[in-house]
C-alpha positions as CSV (number, residue, x, y, z in Angstrom):
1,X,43.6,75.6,-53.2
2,X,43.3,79.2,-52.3
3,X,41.4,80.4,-49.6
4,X,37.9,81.8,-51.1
5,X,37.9,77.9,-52.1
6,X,38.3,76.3,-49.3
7,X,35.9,78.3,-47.4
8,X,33.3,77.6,-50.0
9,X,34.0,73.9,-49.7
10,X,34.2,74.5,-46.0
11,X,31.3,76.2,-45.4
12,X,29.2,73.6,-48.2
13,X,30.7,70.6,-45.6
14,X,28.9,72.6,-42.7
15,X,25.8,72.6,-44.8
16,X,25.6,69.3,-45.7
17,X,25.9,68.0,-42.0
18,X,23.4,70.6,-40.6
19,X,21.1,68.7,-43.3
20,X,22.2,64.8,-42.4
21,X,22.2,66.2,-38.5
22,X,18.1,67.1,-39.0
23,X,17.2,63.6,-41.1
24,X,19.2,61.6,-38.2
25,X,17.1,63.7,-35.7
26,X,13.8,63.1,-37.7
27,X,14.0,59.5,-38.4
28,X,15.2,59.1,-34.0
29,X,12.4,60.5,-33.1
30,X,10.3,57.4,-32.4
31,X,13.4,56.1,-30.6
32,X,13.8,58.5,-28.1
33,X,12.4,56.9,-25.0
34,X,13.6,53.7,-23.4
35,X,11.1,51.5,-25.2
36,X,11.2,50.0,-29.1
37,X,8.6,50.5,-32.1
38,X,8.5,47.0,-32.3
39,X,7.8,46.8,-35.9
40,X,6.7,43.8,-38.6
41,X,10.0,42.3,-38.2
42,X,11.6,44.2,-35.7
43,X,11.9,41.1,-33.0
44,X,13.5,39.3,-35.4
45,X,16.0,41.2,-36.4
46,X,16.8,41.6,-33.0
47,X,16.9,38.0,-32.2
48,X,19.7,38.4,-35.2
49,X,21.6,41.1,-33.1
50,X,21.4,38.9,-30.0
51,X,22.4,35.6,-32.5
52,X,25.3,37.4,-33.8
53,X,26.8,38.8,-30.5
54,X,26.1,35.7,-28.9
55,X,28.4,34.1,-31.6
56,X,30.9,36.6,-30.9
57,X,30.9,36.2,-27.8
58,X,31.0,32.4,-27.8
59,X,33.8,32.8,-30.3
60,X,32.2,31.2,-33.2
61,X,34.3,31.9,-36.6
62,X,33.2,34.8,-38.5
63,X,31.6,35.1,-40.5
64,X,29.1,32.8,-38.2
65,X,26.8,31.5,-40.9
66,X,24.3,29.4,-38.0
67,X,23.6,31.1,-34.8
68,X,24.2,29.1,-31.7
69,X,21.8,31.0,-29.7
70,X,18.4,30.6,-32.6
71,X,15.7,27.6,-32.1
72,X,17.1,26.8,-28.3
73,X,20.3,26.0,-29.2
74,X,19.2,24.2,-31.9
75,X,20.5,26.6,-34.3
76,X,19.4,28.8,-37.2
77,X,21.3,29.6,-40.1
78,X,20.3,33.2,-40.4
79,X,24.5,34.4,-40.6
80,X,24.2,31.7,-44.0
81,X,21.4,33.2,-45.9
82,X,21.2,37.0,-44.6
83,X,24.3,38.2,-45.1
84,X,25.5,39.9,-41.4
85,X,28.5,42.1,-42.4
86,X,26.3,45.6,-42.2
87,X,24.7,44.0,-38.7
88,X,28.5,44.0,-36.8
89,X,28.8,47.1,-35.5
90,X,25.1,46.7,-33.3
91,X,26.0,43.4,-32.6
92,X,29.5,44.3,-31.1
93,X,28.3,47.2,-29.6
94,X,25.8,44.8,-27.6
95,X,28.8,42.3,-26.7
96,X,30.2,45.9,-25.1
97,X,27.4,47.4,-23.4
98,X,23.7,48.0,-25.2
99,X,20.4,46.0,-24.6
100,X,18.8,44.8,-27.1
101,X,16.6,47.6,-28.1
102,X,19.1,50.0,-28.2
103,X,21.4,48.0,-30.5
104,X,18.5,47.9,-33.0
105,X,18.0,51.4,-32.7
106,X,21.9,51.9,-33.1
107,X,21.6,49.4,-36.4
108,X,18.7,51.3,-37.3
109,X,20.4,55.3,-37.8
110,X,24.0,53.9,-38.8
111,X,21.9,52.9,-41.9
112,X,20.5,56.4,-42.0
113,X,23.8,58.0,-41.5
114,X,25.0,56.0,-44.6
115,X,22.2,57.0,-46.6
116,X,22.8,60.4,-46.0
117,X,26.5,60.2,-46.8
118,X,25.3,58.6,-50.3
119,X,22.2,60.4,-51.1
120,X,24.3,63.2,-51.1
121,X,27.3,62.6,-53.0
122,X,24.8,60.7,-55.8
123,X,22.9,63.9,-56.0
124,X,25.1,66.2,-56.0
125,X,27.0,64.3,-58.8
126,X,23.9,63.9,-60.7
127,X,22.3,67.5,-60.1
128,X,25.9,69.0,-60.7
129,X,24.9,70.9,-57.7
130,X,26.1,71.0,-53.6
131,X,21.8,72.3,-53.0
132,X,20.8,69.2,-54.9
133,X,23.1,66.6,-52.8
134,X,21.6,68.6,-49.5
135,X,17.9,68.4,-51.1
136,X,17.9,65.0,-52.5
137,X,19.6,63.9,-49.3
138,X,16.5,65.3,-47.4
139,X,13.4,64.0,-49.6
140,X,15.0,61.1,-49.3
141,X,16.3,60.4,-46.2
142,X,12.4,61.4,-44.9
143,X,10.4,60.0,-47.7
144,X,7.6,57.9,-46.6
145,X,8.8,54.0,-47.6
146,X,12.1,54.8,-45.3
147,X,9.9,56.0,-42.9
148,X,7.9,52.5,-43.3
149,X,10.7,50.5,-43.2
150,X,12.2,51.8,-39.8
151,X,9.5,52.6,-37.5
152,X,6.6,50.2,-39.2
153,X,7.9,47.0,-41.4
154,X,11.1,46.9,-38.9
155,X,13.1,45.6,-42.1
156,X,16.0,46.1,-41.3
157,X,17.3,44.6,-44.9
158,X,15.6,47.1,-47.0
159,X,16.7,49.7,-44.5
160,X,20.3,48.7,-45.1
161,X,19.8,48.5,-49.2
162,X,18.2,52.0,-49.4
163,X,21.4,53.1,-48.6
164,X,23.2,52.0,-51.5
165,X,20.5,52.4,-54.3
166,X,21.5,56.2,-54.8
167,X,25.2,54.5,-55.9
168,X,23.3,52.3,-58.3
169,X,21.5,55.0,-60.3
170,X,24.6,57.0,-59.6
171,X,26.6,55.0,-61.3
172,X,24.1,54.2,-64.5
173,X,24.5,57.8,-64.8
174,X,27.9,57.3,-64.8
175,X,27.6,54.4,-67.4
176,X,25.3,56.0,-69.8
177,X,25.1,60.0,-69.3
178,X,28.8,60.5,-68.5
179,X,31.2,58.0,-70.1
180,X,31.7,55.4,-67.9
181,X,34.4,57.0,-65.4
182,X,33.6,55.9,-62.0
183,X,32.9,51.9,-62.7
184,X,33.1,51.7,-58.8
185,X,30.4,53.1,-58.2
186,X,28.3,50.1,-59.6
187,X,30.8,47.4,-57.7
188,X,29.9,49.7,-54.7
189,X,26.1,50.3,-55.2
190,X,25.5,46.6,-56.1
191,X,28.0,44.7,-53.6
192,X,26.3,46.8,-50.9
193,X,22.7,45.4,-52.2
194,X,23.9,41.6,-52.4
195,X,24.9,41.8,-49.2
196,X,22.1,43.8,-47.7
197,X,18.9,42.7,-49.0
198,X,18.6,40.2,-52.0
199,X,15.1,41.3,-53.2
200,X,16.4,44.7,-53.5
201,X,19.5,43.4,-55.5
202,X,16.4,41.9,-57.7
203,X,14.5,44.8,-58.3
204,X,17.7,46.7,-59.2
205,X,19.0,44.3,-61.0
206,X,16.1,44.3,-63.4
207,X,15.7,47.9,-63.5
208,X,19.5,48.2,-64.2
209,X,18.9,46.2,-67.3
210,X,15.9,48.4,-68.3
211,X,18.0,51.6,-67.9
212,X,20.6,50.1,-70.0
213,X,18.7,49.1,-72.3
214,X,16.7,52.2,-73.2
215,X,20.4,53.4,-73.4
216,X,22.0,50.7,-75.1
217,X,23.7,53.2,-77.9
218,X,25.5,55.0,-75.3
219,X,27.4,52.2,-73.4
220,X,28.5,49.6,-76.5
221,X,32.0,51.4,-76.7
222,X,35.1,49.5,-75.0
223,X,35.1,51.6,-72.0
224,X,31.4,51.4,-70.8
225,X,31.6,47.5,-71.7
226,X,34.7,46.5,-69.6
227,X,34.0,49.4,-66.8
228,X,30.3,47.3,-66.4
229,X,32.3,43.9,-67.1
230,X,34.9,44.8,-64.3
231,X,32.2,46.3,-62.0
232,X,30.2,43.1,-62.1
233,X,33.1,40.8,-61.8
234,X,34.8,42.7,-58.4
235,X,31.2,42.7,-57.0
236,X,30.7,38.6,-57.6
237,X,34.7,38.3,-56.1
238,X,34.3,40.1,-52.8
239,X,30.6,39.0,-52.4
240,X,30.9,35.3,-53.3
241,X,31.7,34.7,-49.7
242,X,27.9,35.1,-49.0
243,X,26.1,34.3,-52.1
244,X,28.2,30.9,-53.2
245,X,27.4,28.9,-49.8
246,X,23.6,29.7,-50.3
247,X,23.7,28.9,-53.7
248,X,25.7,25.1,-52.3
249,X,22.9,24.9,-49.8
250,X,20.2,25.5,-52.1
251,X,22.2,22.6,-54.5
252,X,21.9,20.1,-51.2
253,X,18.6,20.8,-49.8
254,X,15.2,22.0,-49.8
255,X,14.0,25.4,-48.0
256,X,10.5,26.4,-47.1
257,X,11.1,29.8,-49.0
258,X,10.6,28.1,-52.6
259,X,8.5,25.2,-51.0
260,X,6.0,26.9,-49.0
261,X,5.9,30.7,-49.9
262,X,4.9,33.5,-47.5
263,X,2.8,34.9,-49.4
264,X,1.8,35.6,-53.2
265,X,2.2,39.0,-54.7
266,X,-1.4,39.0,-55.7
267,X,-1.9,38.9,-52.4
268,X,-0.3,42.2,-51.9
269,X,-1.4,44.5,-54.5
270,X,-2.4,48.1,-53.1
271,X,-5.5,50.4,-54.2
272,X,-5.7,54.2,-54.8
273,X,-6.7,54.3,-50.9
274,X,-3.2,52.5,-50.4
275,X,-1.1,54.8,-52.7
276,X,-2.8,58.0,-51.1
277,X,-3.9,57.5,-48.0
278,X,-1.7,59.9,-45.3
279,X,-1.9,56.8,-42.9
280,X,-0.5,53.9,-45.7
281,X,2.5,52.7,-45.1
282,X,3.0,51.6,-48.8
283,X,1.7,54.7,-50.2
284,X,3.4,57.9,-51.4
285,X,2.5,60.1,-48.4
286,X,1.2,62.9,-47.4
287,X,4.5,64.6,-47.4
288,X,5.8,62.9,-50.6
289,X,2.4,64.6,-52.5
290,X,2.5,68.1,-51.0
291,X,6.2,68.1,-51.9
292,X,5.7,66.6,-55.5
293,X,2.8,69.3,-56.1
294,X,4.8,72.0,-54.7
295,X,7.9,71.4,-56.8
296,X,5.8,71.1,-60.2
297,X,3.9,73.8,-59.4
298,X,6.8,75.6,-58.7
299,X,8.6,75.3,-62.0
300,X,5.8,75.5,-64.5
301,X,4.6,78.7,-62.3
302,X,7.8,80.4,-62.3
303,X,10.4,78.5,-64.8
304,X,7.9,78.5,-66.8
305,X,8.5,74.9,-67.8
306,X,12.2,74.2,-68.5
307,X,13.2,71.9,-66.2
308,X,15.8,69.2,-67.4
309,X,14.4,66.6,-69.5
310,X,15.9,64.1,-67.1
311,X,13.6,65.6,-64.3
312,X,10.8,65.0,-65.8
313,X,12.3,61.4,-66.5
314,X,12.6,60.7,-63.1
315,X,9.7,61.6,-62.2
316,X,7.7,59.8,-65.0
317,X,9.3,56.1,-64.2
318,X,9.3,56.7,-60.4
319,X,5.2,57.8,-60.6
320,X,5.1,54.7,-63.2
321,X,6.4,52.1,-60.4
322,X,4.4,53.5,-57.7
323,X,1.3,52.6,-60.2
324,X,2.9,48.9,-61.2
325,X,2.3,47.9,-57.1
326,X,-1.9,48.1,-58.4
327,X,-4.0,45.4,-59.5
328,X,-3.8,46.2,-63.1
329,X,0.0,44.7,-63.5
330,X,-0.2,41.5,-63.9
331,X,1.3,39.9,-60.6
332,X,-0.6,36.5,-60.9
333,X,1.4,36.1,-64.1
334,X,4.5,37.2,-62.2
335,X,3.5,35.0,-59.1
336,X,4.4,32.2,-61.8
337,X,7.6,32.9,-62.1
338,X,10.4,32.9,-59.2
339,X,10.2,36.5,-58.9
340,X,7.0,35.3,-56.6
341,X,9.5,35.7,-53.7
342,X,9.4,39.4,-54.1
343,X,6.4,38.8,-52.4
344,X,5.2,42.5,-51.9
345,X,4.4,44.0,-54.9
346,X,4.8,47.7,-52.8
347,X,8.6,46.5,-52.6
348,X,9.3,48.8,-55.8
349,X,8.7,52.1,-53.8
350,X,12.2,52.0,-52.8
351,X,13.3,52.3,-56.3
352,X,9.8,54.5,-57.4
353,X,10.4,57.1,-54.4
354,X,14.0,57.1,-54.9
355,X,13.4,58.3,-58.5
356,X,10.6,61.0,-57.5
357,X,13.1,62.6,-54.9
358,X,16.0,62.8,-57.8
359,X,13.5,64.4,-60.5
360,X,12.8,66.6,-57.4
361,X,16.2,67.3,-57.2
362,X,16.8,68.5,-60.8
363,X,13.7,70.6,-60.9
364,X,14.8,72.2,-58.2
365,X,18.3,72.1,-58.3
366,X,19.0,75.4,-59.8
367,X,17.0,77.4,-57.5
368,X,18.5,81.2,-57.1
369,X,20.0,82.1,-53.6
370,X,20.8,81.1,-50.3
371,X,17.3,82.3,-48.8
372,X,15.5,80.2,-51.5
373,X,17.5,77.2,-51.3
374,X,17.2,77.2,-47.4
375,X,13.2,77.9,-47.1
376,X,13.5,74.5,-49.6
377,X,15.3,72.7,-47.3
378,X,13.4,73.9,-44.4
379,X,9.9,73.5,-46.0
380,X,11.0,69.8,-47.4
381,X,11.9,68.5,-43.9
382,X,8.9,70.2,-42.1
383,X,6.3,68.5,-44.7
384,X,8.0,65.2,-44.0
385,X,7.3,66.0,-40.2
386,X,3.7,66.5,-41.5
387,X,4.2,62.7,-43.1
388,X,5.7,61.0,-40.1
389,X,3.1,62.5,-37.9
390,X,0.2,61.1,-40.0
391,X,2.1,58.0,-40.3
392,X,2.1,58.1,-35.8
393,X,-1.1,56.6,-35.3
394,X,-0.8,53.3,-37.7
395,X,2.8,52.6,-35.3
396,X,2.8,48.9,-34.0
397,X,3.0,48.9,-30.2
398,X,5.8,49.4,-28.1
399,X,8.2,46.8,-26.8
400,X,10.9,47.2,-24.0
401,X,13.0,43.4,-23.5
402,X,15.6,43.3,-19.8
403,X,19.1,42.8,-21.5
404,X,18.9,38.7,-20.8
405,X,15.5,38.3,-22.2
406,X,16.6,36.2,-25.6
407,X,19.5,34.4,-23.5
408,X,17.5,33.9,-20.7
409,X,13.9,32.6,-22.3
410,X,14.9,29.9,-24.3
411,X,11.1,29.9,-26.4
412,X,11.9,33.6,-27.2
413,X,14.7,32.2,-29.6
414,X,11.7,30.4,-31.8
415,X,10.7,33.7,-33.1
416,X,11.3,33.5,-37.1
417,X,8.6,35.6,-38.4
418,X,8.3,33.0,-41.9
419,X,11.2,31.0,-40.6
420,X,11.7,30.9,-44.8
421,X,15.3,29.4,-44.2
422,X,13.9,25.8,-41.9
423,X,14.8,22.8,-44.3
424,X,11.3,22.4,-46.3
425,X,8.6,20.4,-44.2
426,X,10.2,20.9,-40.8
427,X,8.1,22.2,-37.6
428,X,10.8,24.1,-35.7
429,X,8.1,25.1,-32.9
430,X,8.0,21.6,-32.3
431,X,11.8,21.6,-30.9
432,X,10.4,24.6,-28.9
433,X,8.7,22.1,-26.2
434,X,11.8,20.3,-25.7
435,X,13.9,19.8,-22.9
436,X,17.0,22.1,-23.8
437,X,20.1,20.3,-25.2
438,X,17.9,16.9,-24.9
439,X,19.6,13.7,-27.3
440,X,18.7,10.6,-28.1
441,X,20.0,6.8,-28.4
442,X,18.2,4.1,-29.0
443,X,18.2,3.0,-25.3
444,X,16.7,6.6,-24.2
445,X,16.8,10.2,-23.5
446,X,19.6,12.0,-22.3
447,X,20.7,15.9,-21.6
448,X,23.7,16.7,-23.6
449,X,25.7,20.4,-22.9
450,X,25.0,23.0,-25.5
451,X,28.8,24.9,-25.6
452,X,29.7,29.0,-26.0
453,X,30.4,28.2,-29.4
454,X,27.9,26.6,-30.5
455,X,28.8,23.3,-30.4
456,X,26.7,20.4,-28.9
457,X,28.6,17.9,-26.4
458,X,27.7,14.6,-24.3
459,X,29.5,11.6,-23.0
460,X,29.1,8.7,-25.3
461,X,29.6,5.0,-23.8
462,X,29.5,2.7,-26.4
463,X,26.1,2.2,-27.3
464,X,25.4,1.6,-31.2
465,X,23.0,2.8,-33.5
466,X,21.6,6.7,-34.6
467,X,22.0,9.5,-32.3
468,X,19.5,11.9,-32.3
469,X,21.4,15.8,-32.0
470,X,19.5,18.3,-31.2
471,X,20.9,20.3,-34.2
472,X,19.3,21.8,-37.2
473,X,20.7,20.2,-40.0
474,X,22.6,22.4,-42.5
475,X,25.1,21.2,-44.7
476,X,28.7,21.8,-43.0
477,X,27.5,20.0,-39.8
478,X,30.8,17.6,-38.5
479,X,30.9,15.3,-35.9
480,X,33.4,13.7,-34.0
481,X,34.6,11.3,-31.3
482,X,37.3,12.4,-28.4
483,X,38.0,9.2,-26.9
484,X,38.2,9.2,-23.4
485,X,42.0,7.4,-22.9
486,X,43.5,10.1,-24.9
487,X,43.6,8.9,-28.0
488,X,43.0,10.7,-31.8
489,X,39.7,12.1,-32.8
490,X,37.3,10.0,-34.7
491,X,35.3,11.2,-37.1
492,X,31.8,10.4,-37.4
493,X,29.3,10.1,-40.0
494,X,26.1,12.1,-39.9
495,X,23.3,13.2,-41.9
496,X,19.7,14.7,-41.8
497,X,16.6,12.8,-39.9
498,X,13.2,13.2,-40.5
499,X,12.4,15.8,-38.6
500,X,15.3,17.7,-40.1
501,X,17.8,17.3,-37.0
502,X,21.2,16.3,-37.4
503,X,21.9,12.5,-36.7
504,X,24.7,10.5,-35.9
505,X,25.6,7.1,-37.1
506,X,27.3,5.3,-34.0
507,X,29.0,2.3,-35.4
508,X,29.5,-0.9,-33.2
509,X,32.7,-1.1,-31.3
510,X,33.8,2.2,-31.2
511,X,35.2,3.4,-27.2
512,X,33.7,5.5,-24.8
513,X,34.6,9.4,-24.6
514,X,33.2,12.8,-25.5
515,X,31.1,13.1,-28.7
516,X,31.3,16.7,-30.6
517,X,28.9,18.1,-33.2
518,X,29.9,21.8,-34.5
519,X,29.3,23.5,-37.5
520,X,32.6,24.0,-39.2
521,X,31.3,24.8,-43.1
522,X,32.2,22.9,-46.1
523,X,34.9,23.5,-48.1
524,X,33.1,25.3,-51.0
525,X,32.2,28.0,-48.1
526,X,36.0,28.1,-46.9
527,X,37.3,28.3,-50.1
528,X,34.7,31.4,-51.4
529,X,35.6,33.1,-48.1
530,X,39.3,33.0,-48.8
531,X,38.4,34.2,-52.3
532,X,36.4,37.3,-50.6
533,X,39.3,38.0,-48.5
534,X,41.9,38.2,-51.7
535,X,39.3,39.9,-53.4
536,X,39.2,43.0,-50.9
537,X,42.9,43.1,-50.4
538,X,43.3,43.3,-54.2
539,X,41.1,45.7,-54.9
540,X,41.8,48.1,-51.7
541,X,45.7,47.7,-52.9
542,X,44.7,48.7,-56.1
543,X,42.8,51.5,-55.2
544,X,45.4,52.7,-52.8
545,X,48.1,52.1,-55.9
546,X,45.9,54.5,-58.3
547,X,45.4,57.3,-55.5
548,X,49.1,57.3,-55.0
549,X,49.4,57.8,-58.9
550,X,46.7,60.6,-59.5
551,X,48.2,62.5,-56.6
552,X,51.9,62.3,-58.2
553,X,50.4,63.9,-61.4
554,X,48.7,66.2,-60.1
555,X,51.9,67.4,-58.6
């Protein structure tokens, strides 16, 4: 590389982080002081942060698919179905030394540092341009939904997903504009979605289909079909570890998500006020229309109208979606269907505002000059100021929790928002006016010892009959007696009781000693993680293989 090069790509590297430096500094505005936006779902997902480092610290097996520390110590499997990987980091940098707020916050802009590092590279992949990566990486990094889902829904899912949406459309691009080269960038866009946010993972999903649909003549050749085949396959291999023991659980039990919904999407529809109101949350924004009408404006004024036709695109399908979250789609048709659990119809301005940024992007992209590309930049980020500032006053109030406040308040652990994960027809807030680690014979009530790792304990002196655990059944619950002379462990036989508790089976004759109940998974779930596991190494040794081989030829 000679040396005019590298100082281009030098100096380009130096632009892009001034640009992800003033989103990060934008979206931790609201976090600056001591206290926490407590948003929609904020508390929960912070009682997730304190469920996961409490497993970590109690030295449950990862990945900890029911936390210990949920329902009182009765136990909640939110590590089963809300896949946790993209949560470590916060939760071990609480084990180490942050409160509870501050891990959130931390979750919260490691998110938007991510999305920055893959808005860009999308863009600028896309745009065939180092000012589009910066631009897109801007609109969107500041555009109103993300500004909804940090500061006012608190979802911390969605938060994680728009992150990896830009590697979905990047790599449909790929598939159908550019010959199918990068295949990874699918297996990355969508493994980062299944294991982020499962709605999102939906509404891609379908839209994927859509795209390659529209383009079907462009990917039936061998390469496009085994680059999506393989791409789909590696994401099902090193995800299966997540989706496979929710899919086993579903298979054994009932759940109150598909038994007693939320909420209907008809329930949910927006309005024009919604879609332009500088104060809606599920709307465009002010920002998002003064920058839309500025851009247009822009290039029919002084382009005179030759934009790319992909721009225009874009921009059509991502106004499109923005329209579909009205009451003139049809949701009561789709509330009929399982994509009912969407529940928000508003959902698809992820995907809608992604789009509008992009066309954006490539209206934009070849704008003349370094003074003109930087008064875009510049102008781009201030009118999202303008958004987040109207978006100020609709902020839910502020919360600030002592660094014990979820260990130390055992009804604080009862706060599941829809709790859509309880077994179907159980009242967990009943559990919540228990004694703590309280068990029952049928000679009485006793106080058992709820252990670091999540296992439940107590002495057991030969009384036959049920035994009433206060556990949250899920399947992968064992049992077992450690007989108090020493001898071998003795396995015992439970199942679910009425009230959806875990429940022993004490059979007549068996000696005194310690009884243990722990969740140690089910084989399916051992045997998908090991899967997982083989999956990465495979993939990361093959990866590392091809590097080695591209850098030899180019030698």
């Amino acid at each position: 590389m000679n040396e005019k090069a590298k100082q281009t790509r030098n100096r380009r590297a130096v632009q892009a982080l001034v640009c992800a430096f003033a989103v990060l500094c934008v979206c931790a505005v609201p976090f600056v002081d001591r206290d926490l936006v407590a948003g929609h779902d904020a508390v929960f997902h912070i009682l997730r942060l304190e469920g996961l480092a409490d497993a970590i610290r109690g030295g449950v097996p990862m990945p900890a698919r029911v936390y210990p520390l949920m329902l009182g110590g009765y136990g909640y499997a939110a590590g089963l179905f809300y896949p946790d990987l993209l949560l470590l980091p916060a939760a071990l940098a609480r084990v180490l030394v942050l409160g509870p707020e501050f891990a959130f916050k931390l979750e919260m802009l490691l998110c938007v540092a991510l999305q920055c590092l893959t808005s860009y590279y999308a863009a600028r992949a896309v745009s065939k341009s180092h000012f589009g990566g910066c631009l897109f990486m801007v609109l969107y990094g500041l555009c109103n939904y993300h500004f909804a889902n940090i500061f006012i829904r608190g979802a911390v899912g969605e938060v994680q997903a728009m992150a990896f949406l830009p590697l979905v459309v990047w790599g449909l691009w790929d598939l159908t504009e550019e010959g199918a080269k990068k295949p990874w960038l699918l297996f990355l866009g969508f493994t980062g979605l299944v294991l982020s946010h499962t709605v999102s993972l939906a509404l891609m999903g379908l839209f994927a289909v859509v795209w390659v649909l529209v383009r079907l003549p462009r990917v039936l050749n061998k390469r496009a079909i085994l680059g999506g085949l393989s791409a789909a396959g590696a994401c099902l291999a090193v995800s299966c570890y997540y989706w496979l023991p929710v899919l086993e659980q579903f298979a054994s039990d009932k759940f109150k998500v598909s038994e007693e919904p939320l909420t209907r999407l008809v329930y949910n529809m927006t309005g024009w006020k919604d879609l332009l109101s500088p104060q809606s949350f599920v709307g465009v924004g002010l920002g998002g229309l003064l920058i839309l009408a500025a851009a247009v404006v822009w290039v029919l004024a002084a382009r005179k109208g030759r934009a790319p036709r992909a721009a225009w695109v874009f921009l059509a399908v991502g106004a499109a979606l923005a329209l579909c979250t009205m009451s003139w789609f049809p949701w009561g048709m789709v509330d009929k269907t399982p994509l009912t659990s969407i529940q928000f119809p508003w959902r698809l301005n992820a995907i809608s505002q992604l789009l509008v940024c992009l066309g954006i992007t490539l209206l934009l992209k070849d704008l003349a000059g370094s003074p003109k590309q930087a008064a875009a930049l510049i102008l781009s980020a201030a009118l999202s100021v303008v958004n987040l500032v109207c978006l100020w006053p609709v902020f839910p109030e502020k919360v600030n929790y002592a660094g014990q406040h979820f260990t130390g308040q055992r009804g604080e652990t009862f706060y599941l928002v829809g709790a859509e994960w309880l077994p179907a027809g159980v009242d967990h807030l009943a559990f919540a006016f228990e004694p703590a680690a309280q068990w029952t014979n049928r000679e009485g009530t006793y106080t058992g010892t709820y252990r670091p790792d999540g296992s439940f304990a107590f002495e057991y002196e030969e009384v036959d009959g049920p035994c009433g655990i206060p556990k949250l059944y899920y399947k992968g619950y064992s049992a077992w007696l450690e007989p108090a002379d020493g001898g071998e462990k003795m396995p015992l036989p439970l199942h679910k009781d009425g009230a959806g508790r875990v429940e022993l089976t004490m059979a007549p004759g068996l000696p005194t000693g310690q009884v243990v109940v722990a969740y140690t998974g089910t084989t399916l779930q051992h045997i998908a993680d090991w899967v997982s596991l083989l999956s990465v190494l495979g993939l990361s040794a093959g990866a590392v293989c091809m590097a080695v081989k591209r850098k030899k030829q180019a030698a």
